[in-house]
Each structure stands twice: as structure tokens, then as C-alpha cells.
mmCIF file of the C-alpha atoms, coordinates in Angstrom:
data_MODEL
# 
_entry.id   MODEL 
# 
loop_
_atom_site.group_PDB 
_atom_site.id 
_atom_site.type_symbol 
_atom_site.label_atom_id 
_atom_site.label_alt_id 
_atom_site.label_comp_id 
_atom_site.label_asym_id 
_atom_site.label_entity_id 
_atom_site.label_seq_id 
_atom_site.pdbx_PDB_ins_code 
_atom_site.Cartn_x 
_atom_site.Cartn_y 
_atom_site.Cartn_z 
_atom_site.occupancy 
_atom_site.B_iso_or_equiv 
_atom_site.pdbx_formal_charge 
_atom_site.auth_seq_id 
_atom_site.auth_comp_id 
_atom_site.auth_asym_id 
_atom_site.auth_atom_id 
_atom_site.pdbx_PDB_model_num 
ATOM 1  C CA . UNK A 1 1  ? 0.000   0.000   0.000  1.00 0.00 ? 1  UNK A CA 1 
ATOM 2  C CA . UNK A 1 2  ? 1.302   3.459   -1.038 1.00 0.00 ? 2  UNK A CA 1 
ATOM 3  C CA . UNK A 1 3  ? 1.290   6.066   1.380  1.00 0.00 ? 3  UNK A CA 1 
ATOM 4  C CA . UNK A 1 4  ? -1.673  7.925   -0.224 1.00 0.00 ? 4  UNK A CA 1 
ATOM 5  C CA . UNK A 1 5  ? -3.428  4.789   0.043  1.00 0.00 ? 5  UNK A CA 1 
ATOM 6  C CA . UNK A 1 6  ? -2.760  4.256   3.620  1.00 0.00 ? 6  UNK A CA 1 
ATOM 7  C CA . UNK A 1 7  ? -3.379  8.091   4.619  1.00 0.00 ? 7  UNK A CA 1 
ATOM 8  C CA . UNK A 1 8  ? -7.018  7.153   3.003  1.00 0.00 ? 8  UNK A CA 1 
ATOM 9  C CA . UNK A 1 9  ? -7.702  4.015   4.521  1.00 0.00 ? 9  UNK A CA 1 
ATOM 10 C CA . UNK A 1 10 ? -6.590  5.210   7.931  1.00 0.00 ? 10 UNK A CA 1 
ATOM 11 C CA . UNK A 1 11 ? -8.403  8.682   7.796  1.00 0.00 ? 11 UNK A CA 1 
ATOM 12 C CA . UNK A 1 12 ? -11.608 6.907   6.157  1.00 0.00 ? 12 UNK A CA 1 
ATOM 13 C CA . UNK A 1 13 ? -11.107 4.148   9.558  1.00 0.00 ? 13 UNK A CA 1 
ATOM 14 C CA . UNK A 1 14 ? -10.993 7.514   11.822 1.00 0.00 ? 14 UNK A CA 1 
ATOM 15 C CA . UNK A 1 15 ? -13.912 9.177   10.786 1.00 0.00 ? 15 UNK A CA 1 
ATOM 16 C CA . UNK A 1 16 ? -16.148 6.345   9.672  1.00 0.00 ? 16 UNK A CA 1 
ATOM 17 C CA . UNK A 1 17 ? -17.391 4.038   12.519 1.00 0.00 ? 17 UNK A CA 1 
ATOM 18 C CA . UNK A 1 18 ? -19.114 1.877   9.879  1.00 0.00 ? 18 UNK A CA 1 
ATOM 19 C CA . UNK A 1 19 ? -16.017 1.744   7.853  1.00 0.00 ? 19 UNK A CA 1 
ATOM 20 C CA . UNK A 1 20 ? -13.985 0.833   10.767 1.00 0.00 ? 20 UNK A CA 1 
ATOM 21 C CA . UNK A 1 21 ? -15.879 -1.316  11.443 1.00 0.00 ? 21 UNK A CA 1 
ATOM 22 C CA . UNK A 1 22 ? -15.565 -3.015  8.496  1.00 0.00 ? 22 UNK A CA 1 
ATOM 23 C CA . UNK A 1 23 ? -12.071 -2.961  8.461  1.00 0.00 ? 23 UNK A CA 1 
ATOM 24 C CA . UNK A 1 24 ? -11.308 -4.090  11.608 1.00 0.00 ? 24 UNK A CA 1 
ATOM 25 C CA . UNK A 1 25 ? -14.063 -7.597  10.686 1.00 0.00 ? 25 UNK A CA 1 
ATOM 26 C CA . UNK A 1 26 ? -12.731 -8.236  6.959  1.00 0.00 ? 26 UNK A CA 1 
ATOM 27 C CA . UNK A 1 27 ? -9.352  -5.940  6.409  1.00 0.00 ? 27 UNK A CA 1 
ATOM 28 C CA . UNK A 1 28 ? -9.026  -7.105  2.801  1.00 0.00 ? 28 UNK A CA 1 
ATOM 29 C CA . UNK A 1 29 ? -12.440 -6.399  1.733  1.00 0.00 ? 29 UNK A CA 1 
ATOM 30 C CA . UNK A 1 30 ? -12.404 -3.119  3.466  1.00 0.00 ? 30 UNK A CA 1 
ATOM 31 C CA . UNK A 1 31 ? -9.648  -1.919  1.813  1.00 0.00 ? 31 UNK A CA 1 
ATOM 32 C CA . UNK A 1 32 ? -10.920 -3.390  -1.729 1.00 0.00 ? 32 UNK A CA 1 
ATOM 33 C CA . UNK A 1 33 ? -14.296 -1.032  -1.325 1.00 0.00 ? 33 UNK A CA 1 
ATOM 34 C CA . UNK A 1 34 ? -11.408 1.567   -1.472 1.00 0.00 ? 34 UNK A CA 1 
ATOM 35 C CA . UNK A 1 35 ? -9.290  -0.043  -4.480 1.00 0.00 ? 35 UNK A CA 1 
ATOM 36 C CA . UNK A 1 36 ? -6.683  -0.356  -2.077 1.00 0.00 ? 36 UNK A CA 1 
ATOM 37 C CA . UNK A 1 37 ? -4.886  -4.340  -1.947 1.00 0.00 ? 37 UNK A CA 1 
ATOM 38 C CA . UNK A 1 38 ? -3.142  -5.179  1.143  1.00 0.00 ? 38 UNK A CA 1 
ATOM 39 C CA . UNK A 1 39 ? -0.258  -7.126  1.836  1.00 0.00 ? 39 UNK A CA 1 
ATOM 40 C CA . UNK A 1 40 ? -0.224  -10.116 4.285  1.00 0.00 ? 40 UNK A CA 1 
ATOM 41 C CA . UNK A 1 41 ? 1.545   -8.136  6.637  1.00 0.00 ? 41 UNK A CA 1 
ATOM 42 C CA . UNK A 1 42 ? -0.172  -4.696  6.346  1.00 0.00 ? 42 UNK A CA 1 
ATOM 43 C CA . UNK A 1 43 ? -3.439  -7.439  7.264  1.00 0.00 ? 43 UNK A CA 1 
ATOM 44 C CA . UNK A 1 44 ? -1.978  -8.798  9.996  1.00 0.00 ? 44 UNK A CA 1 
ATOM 45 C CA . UNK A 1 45 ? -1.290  -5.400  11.467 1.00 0.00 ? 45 UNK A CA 1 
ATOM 46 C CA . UNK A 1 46 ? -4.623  -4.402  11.340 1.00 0.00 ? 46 UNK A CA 1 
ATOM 47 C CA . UNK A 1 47 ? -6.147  -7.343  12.875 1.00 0.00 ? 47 UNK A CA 1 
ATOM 48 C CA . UNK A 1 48 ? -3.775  -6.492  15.831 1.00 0.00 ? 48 UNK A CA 1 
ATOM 49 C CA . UNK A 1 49 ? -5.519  -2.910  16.133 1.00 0.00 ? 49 UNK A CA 1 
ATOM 50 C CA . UNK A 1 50 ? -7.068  -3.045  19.608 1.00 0.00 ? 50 UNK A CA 1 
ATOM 51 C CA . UNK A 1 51 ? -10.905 -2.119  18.553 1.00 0.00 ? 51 UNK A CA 1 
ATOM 52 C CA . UNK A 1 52 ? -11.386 0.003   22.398 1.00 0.00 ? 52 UNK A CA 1 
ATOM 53 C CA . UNK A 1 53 ? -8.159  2.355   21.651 1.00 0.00 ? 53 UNK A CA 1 
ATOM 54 C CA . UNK A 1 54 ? -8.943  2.656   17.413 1.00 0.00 ? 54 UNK A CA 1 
ATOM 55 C CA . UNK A 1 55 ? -12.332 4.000   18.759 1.00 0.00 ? 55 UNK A CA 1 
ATOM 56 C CA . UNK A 1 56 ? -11.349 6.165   21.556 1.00 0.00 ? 56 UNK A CA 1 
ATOM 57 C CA . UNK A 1 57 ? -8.628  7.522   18.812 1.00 0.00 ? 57 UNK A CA 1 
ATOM 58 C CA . UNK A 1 58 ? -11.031 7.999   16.021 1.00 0.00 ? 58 UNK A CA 1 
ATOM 59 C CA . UNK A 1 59 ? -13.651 10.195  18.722 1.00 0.00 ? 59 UNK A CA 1 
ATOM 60 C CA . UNK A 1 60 ? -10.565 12.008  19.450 1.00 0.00 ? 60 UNK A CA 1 
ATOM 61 C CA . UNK A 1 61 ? -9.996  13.248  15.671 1.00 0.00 ? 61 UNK A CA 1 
ATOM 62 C CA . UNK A 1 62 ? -13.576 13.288  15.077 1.00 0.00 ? 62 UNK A CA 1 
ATOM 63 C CA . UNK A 1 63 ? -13.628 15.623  18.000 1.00 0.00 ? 63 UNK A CA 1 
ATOM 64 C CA . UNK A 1 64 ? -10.631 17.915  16.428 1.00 0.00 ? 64 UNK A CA 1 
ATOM 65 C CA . UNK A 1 65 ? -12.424 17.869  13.029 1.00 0.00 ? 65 UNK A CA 1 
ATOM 66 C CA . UNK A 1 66 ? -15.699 19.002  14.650 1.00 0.00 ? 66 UNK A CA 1 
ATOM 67 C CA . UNK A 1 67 ? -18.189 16.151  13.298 1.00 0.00 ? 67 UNK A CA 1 
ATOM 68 C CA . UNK A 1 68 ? -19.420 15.479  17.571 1.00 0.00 ? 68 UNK A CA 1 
ATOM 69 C CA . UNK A 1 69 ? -21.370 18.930  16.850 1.00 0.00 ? 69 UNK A CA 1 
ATOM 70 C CA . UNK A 1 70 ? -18.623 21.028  18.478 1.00 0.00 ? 70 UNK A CA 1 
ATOM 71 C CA . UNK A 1 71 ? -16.323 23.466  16.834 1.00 0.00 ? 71 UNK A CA 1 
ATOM 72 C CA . UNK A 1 72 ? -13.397 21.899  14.541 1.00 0.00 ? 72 UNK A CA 1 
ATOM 73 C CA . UNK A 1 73 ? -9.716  22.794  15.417 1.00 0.00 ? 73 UNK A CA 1 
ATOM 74 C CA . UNK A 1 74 ? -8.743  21.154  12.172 1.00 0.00 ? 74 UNK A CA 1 
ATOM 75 C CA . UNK A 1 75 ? -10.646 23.174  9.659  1.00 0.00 ? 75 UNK A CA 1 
# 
């Protein structure tokens, strides 16, 4: 995965709960809705994501970007 690629799938994985959802079920197929392919390893590094801290993480940035309905620090 090129950097682009991975600066999509991770930001899409942030700010998607459905998506990271997804992702964190079925990694390959996720990443295929994107037309992104994934290497074994890059696969087995996201099925060692710990679900709890990739969510508490992703209401973090949602926070920053202001989609919880508060002010955005990042736009």
C-alpha cells in the first residue's frame, strides 16, 4: 500500500465508525471497497488494532475535526 493509500484508509477508519468497522471484521475487503490491496503483513497489522483504543482515537480526531457537533480545530 502506497502512502496515499494508507493516509485514506486510515483517515476513512478515523472518521467512519461503519467503515472501521468493516475494516477491523474483513481488512481485505475493506480496503478493496477503497481499491486499495493489502499485503499479508499490512493485514496482519490491522487485525492487531485493539478495537477500544482505534475508537477512543477515532472520537478524538472526530472531535478535532468538529463532526461530535462542536467546533473543529482542524478546519
Amino acid at each position: 500500500m502506497t502512502d496515499s493509500e494508507r493516509a485514506r484508509l486510515v483517515g476513512r477508519a478515523l472518521l467512519d465508525d461503519e467503515f472501521r468497522s468493516r475494516l477491523l471484521a474483513d481488512p481485505e475487503q475493506a480496503a478493496r471497497s477503497l481499491r486499495i490491496t493489502l499485503l499479508p503483513r499490512e493485514v496482519a497489522g490491522i487485525k492487531r488494532l485493539d478495537p477500544q483504543t482505534l475508537a477512543e482515537v477515532s472520537g478524538q480526531v472526530q472531535q478535532m475535526a468538529g463532526r461530535d457537533g462542536h467546533p473543529g480545530v482542524l478546519w
